[in-house]
C-alpha positions, 0 to 999 in steps of 0.5 A: 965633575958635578958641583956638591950641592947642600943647604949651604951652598945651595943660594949660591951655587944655584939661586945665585948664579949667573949661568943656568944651573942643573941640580940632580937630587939623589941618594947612595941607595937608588939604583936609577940614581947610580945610572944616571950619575955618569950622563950627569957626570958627562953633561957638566964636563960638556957645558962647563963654562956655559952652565953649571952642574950639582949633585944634591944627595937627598940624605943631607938635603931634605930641606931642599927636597921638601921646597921643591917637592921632590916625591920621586929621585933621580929628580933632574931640576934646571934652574935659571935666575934663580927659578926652576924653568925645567925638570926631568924625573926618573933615569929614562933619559939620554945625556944628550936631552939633559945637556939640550934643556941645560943648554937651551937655557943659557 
């Protein structure tokens, strides 16, 4: 299951974490968002131990929208060393692509 990612927790479950980190950013009203949550859900099960995975429910996390520049959700961001190296917009996407980048950056 998906880490809860907030402005709290974010430096340490994310900025600081010794493995890569994927960070989906969505909010309870976005259809898309509830589509893509169980590719999420499966991608965190499939790479637990090699990486990490979070939920950032925008509605609670505007600070960390407005750093990275979220304009548009679902916003897949993978994090590495504490730097974005990759980011998928939109819910076109397979969970296999999503665990390859998470994968390709441990």
């Amino acid at each position: 299951m998906a880490l809860t990612i907030t402005e709290e927790n974010f430096e340490s479950e994310v900025l600081n974490a010794e493995v890569p980190v994927l960070v989906d950013f969505w909010a309870e009203w976005c259809g898309p968002c509830k589509m893509i949550a169980p590719l999420v859900d499966a991608v965190s099960q499939e790479v637990e131990g090699v990486a990490k995975v979070g939920k950032c429910n925008l509605d609670d996390g505007q600070a960390l929208a407005a750093k990275y520049g979220i304009r548009s959700i679902p916003t897949l961001l993978f994090f590495k060393d504490g730097e974005v190296k990759d980011q998928i917009v939109g819910a076109s996407v397979t969970q296999a692509q999503i665990a390859d980048k998470l994968k390709g950056l441990a």
